[in-house]
Backbone bond lengths (Angstrom), bond angles and torsions (degrees), N, CA, C in turn:
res aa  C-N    CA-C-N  psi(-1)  N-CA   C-N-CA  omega(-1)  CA-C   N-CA-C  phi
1 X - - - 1.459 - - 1.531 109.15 -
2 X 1.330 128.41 106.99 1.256 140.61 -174.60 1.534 100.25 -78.00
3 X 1.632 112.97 127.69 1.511 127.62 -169.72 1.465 102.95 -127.34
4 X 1.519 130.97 131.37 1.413 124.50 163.00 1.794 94.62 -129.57
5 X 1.591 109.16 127.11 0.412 134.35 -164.75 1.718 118.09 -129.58
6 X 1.435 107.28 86.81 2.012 128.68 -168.74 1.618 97.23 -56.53
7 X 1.293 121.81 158.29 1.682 108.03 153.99 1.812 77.12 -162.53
8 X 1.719 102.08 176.61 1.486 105.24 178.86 1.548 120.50 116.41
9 X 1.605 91.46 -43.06 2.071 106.75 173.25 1.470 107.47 -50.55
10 X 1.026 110.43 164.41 1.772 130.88 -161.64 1.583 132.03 147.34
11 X 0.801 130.54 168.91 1.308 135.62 165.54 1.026 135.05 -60.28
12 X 1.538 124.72 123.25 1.782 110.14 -157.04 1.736 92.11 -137.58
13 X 1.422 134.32 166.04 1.262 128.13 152.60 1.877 100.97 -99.87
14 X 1.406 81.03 141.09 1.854 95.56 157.63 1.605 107.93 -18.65
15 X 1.830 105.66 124.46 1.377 103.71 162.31 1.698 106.90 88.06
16 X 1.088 96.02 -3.15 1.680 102.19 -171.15 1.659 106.82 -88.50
17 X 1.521 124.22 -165.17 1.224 115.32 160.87 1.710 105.23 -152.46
18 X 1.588 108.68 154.01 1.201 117.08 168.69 1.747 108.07 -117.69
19 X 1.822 83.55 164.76 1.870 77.25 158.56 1.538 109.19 -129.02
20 X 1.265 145.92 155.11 1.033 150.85 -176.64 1.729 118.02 -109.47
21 X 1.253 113.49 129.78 1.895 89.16 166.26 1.445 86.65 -148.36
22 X 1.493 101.05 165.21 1.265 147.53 179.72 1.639 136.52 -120.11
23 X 1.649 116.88 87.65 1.150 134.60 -148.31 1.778 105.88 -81.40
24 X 1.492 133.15 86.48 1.186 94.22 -159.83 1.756 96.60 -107.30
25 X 1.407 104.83 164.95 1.752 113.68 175.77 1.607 109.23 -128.44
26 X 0.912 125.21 171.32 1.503 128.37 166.46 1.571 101.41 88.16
27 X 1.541 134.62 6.10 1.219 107.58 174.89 1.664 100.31 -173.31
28 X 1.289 96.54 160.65 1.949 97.58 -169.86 1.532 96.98 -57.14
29 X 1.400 100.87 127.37 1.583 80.68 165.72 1.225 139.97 -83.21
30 X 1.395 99.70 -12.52 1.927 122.49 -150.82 1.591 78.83 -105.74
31 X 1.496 140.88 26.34 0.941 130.05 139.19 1.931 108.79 -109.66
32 X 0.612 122.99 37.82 1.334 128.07 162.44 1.313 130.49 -150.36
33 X 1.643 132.55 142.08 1.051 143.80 -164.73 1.429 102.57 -87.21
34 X 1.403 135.14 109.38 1.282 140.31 149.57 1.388 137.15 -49.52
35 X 1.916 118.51 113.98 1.752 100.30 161.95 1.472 96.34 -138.28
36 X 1.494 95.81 159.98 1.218 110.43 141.30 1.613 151.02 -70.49
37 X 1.030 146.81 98.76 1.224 143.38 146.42 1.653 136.30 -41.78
38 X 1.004 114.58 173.18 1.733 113.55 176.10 1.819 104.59 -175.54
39 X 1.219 118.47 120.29 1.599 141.46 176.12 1.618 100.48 -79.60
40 X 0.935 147.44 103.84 1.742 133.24 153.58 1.561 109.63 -81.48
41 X 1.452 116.50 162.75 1.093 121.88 -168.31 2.081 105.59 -58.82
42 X 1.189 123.87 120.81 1.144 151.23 160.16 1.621 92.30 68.25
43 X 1.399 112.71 49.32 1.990 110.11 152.21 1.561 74.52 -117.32
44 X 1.785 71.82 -167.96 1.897 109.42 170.57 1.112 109.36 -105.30
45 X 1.565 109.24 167.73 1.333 134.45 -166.78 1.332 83.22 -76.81
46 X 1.945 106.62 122.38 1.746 127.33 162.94 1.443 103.65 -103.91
47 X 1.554 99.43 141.20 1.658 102.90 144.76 1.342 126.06 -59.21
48 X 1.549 100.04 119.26 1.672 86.54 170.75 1.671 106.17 -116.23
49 X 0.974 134.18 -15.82 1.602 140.57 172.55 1.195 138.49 -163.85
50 X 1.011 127.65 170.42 1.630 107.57 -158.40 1.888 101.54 -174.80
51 X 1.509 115.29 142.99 1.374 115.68 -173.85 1.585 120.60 -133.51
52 X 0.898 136.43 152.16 1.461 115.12 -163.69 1.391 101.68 -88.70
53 X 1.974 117.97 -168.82 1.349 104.91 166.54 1.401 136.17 -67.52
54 X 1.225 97.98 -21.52 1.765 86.50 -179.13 1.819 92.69 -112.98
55 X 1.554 112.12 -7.23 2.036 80.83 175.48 1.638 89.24 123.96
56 X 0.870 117.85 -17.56 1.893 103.42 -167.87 1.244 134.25 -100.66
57 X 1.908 96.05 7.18 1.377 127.31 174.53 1.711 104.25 -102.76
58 X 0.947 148.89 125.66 1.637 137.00 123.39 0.800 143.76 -125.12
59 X 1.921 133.72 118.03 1.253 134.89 -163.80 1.258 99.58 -114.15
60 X 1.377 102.57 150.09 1.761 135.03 -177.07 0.907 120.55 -146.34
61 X 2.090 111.27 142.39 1.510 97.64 -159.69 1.192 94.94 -105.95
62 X 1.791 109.31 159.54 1.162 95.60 173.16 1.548 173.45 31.43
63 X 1.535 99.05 -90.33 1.321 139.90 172.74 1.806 106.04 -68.12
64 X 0.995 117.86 -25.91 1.542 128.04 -162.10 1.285 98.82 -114.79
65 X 1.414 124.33 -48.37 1.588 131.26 -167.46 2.259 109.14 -43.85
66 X 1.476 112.22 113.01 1.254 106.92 172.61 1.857 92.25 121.65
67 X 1.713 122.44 -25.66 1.361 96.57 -149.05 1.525 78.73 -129.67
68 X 1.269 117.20 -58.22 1.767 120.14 157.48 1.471 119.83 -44.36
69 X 1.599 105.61 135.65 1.825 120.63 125.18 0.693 102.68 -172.00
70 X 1.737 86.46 -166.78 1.855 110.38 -136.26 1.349 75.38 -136.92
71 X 1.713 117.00 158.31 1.461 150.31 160.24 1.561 105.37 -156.37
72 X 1.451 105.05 171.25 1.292 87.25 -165.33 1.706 86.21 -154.73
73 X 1.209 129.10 145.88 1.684 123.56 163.41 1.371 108.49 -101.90
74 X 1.268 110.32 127.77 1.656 110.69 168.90 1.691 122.38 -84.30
75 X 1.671 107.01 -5.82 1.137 94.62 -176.20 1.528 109.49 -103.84
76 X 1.462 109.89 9.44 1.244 119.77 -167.43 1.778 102.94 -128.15
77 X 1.660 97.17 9.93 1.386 101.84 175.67 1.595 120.98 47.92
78 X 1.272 135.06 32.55 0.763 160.65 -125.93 1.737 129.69 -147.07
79 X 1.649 128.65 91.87 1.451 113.55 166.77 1.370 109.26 -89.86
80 X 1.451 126.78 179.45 1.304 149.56 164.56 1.433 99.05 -142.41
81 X 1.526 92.48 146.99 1.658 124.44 164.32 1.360 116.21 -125.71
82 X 1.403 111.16 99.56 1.834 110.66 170.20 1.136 126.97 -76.16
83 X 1.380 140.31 73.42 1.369 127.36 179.84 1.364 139.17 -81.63
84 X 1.226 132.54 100.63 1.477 156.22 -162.44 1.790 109.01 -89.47
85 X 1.577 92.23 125.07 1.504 109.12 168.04 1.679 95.18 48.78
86 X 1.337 102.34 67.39 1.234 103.17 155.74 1.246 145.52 -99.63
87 X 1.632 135.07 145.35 1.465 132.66 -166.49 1.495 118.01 -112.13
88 X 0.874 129.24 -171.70 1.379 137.70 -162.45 1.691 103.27 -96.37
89 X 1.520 136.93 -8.03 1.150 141.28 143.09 1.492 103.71 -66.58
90 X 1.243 151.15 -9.09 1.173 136.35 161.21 1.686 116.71 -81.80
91 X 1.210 117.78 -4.88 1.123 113.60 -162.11 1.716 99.34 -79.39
92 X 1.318 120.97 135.81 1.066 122.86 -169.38 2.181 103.58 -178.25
93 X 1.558 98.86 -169.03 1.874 87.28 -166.47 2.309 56.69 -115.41
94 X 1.456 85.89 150.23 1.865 108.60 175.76 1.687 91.84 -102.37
95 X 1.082 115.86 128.36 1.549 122.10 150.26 1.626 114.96 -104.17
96 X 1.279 117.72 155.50 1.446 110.52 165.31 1.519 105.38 -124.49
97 X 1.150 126.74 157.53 1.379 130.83 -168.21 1.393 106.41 -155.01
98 X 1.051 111.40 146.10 1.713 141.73 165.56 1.500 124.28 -89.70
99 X 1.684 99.53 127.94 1.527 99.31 -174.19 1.798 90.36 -139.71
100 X 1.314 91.55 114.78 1.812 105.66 157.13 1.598 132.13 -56.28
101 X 1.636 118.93 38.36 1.353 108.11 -172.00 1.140 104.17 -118.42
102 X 1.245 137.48 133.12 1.609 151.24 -154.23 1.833 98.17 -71.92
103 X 1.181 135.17 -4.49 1.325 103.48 178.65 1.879 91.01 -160.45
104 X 0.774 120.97 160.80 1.638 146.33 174.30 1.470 98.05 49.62
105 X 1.780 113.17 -154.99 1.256 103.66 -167.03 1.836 89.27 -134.08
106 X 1.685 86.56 157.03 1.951 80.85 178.78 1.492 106.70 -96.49
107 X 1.200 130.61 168.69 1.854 136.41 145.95 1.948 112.91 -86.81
108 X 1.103 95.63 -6.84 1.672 81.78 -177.37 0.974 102.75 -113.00
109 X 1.715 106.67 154.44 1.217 141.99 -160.16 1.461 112.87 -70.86
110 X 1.241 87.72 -44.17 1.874 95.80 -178.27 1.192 122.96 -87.12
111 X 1.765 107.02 8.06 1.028 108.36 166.16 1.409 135.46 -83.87
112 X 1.259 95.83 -0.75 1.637 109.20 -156.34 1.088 106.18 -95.59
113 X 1.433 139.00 156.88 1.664 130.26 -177.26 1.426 107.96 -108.55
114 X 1.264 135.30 -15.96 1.580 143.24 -148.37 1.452 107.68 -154.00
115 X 1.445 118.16 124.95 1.493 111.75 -167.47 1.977 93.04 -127.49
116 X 0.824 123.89 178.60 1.618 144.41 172.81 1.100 74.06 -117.45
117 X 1.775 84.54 174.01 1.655 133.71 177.02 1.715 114.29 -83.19
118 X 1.444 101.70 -35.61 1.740 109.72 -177.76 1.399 101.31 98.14
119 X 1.222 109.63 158.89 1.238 131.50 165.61 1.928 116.23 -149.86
120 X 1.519 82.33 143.64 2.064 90.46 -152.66 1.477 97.41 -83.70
121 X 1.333 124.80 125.32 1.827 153.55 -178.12 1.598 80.18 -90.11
122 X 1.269 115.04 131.46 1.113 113.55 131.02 1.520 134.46 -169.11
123 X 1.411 108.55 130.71 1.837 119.36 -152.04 1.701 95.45 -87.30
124 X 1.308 113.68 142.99 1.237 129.78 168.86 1.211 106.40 -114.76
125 X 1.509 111.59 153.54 1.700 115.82 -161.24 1.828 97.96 -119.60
């Protein structure tokens, strides 16, 4: 039974920083490409980052690129999310998810095979 499991979310002020990780069990990990997601109150679930299998890929969107990343330990089965100087447009629930594709990282949703539960970010101004 494949488990991902976010922890790290909390309360931050503007400009502040968190870190996020993602504990996963039930499946090789260092065969799958890791991202994060994030829901804000009444959008959709965005890509916000993403790492390849072994680490030597990383894409970032936009909005995140400069203040976000991601690393990830394979022997500790294990992602992280660093988020830097963060604002109240970040506030959102973070999911991390698993995608089985042998090289780079995807942005879509349906691409992914393995989702977490999330854990709720949220910046006060």
């Amino acid at each position: 039974q494949v488990q991902l499991v976010e922890s790290g979310g909390g309360l931050v002020q503007t400009g502040g920083s968190l870190r996020l990780s993602c504990a996963a069990s039930g499946l090789t990990f260092s065969s799958y490409a890791m991202g994060w997601f994030r829901q804000g109150p009444g959008k959709e679930r965005e890509f916000v980052i993403g790492i390849s299998r072994n680490g030597d890929y990383i894409l970032y969107s936009d909005s995140v690129k400069g203040r976000f990343t991601i690393s990830r330990d394979n022997e500790k089965n294990t992602v992280y999310l660093q988020m830097n100087s963060l604002n109240p447009e970040d506030t959102a629930i973070y999911y991390c998810a698993a995608d089985r594709r042998p090289t780079g990282v995807g942005v879509r949703k349906r691409g992914y095979d393995y989702w977490g539960q999330g854990t709720q970010v949220t910046v006060s101004s």
